[in-house]
MILUM-30722 format. One record per residue (C-alpha): x, z, y. Coordinates in steps of 0.02 Angstrom, whole numbers, plus 32768, in hexadecimal, padded with zeros to 4 digits. Layout:
N
XZY
...
***
This chain:
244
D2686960AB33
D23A69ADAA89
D2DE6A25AA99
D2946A5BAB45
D1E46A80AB04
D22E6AD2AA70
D2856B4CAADE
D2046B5CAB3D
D19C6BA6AAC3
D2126BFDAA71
D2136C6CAB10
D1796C6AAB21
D1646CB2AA70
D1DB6D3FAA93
D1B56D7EAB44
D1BD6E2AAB59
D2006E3CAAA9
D2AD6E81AA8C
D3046DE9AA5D
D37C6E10A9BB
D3E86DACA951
D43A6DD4A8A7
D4E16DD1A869
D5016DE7A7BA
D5626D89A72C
D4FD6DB6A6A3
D4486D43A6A7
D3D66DC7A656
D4006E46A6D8
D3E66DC1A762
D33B6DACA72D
D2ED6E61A708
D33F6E80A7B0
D2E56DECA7F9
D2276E16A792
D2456EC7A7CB
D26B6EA8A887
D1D06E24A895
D15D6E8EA851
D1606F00A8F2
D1196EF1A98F
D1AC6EE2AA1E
D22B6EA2A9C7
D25A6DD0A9AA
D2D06D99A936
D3376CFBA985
D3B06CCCA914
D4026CFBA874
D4CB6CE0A850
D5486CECA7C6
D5C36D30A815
D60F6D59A8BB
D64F6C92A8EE
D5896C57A8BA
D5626CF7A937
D5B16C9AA9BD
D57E6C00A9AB
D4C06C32A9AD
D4E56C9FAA42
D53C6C05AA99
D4886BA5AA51
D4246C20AA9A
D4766C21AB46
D44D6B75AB56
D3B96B82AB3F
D39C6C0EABC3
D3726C95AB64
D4186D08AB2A
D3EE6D7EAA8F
D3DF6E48AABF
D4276E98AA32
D4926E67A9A2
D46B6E9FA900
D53E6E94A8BE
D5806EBDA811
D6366EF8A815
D6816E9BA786
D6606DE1A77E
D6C26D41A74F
D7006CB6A7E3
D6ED6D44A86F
D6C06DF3A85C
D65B6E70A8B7
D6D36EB4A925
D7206E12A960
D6776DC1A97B
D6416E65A9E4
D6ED6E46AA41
D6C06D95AA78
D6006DC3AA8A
D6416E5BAB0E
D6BC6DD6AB5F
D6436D4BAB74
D5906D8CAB7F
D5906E53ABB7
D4D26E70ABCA
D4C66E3CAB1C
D4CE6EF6AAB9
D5086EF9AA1F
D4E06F73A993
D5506F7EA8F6
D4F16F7FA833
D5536FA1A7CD
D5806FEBA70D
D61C7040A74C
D63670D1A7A0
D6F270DDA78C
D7587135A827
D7B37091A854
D7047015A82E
D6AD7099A8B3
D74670A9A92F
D7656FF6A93B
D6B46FB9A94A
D69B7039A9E9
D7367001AA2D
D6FA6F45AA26
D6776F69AA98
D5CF6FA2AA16
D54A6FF4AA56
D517705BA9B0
D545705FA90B
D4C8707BA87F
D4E2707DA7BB
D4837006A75E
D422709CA6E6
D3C970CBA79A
D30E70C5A783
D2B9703FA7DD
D27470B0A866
D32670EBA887
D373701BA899
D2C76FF7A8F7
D2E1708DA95E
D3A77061A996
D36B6FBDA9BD
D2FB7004AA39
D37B708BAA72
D41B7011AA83
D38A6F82AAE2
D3747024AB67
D41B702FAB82
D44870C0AAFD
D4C470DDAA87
D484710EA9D4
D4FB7156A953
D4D2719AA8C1
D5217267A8A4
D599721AA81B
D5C47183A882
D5DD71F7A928
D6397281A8C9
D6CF71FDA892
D6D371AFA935
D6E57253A98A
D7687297A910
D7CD71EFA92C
D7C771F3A9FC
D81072AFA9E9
D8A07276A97E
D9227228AA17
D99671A6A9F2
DA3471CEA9F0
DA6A71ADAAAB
D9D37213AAD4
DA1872AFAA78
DAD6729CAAAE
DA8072B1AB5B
DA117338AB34
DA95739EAAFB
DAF47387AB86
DA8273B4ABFD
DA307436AB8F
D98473E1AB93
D90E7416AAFC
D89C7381AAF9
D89D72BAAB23
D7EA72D9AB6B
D7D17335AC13
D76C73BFAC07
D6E1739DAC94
D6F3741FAD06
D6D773ABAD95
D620738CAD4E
D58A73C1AD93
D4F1742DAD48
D48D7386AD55
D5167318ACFE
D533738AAC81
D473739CAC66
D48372D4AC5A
D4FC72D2ABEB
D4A67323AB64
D41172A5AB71
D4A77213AB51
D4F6726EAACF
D4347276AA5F
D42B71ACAA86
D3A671BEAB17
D39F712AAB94
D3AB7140AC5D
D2E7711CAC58
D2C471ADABEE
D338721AAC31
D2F37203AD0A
D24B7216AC99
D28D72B6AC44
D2D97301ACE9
D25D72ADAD6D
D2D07244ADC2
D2F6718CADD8
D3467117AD57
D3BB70E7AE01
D3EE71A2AE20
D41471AAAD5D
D4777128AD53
D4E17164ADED
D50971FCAD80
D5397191ACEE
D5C5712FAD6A
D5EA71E4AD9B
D602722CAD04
D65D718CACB7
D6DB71A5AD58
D6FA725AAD45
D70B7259AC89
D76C71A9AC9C
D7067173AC07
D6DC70B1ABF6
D63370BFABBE
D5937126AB84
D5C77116AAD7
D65F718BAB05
D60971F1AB78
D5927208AADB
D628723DAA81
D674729BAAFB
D5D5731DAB0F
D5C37330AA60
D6727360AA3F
D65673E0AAD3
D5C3741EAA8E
D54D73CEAB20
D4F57357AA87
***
């Protein structure tokens, strides 16, 4: 009965608040994120962990409990697990539960590989606090924050193709892995650029005076046609055409 009450409350506490949990191996870190993130309005911390097998476990915690966390705050580089497993199993397990890499490195392959697990964003750990507060917000909404360093690295790794990629392309003659988007409309292209600067489908209908349902029917469209798996690529993608 006390677990129940405690749970309870717990909810009641953080109702309407964006409900975030740190991962981080280093204990300092864990805290300032935790005394920043408490200070402001909107925003509940839920859990700390050491590293990305503690992550789990808390999420697992949490789910019992009812109430699932909405964004990870994961390091990269941690003992047990790291970041980019734990994302992995988070992705596999619990998918409405966003997860936004903090890290120190900003390394092609860190960058690459935490995308490809499934992140939402990926911020450096010298961002100020109204940039980390501001991603949270962003990645909650459905957005994909990158910093220009971060997005520059991942974009110069996507246009490198493996090798099976390139024996094809030669073959055929075909200048890029990407398709070029001819197929997209005025409106999707328009969209596009809103994705690639980190806005949300609630700002954008708000920007362009249409529904959050008619924007998100352009996102699956656009996804489709660019046969992109999420709006982290399609964030990518428009930058690297010049639509960010």
């Amino acid at each position: 009965m006390t677990t129940g009450t405690s749970g309870q409350s717990e909810q009641h506490e953080t109702a309407g608040a964006i409900r975030v949990l740190i991962v981080d191996d280093q204990m300092l870190l864990r805290q300032s994120f935790q005394r920043l993130l408490e200070l402001e309005s909107g925003i509940a911390v839920v859990g700390v962990a050491g590293n990305g097998e503690e992550a789990l476990a808390r999420i697992a915690e949490m789910e019992r409990g009812g109430a699932l966390p909405d964004v990870v705050l994961m390091d990269i580089r941690m003992p047990v697990m790291d970041g980019v497993q734990a994302t992995e199993r988070i992705g596999e397990r619990w998918p409405s539960v966003r997860v936004l890499i903090l890290t120190t490195f900003d390394d092609q392959e860190y960058v690459f590989k935490g995308i490809r697990a499934g992140a939402k964003g990926y911020l450096l750990k010298d961002s100020s606090a109204a940039e980390l507060l501001d991603a949270i917000r962003v990645v909650y909404a459905g957005g994909s924050p990158l910093q220009p360093s971060v997005a520059a690295k991942l974009v110069a790794h996507l246009a490198q193709p493996d090798a099976a990629t390139a024996q094809q392309s030669g073959a055929s003659g075909a200048a890029s892995t990407l398709p070029m988007g001819e197929e997209l409309t005025d409106r999707e292209r328009e969209i596009l650029g809103y994705i690639a600067r980190g806005a949300s489908n609630r700002e954008i209908g708000e920007a362009l005076f249409i529904t959050e349902g008619t924007v998100k029917n352009h996102v699956s469209n656009i996804l489709g046609k660019l046969a992109l798996r999420d709006r982290t690529q399609a964030a990518l993608w428009a930058r690297e055409h010049g639509l960010g």
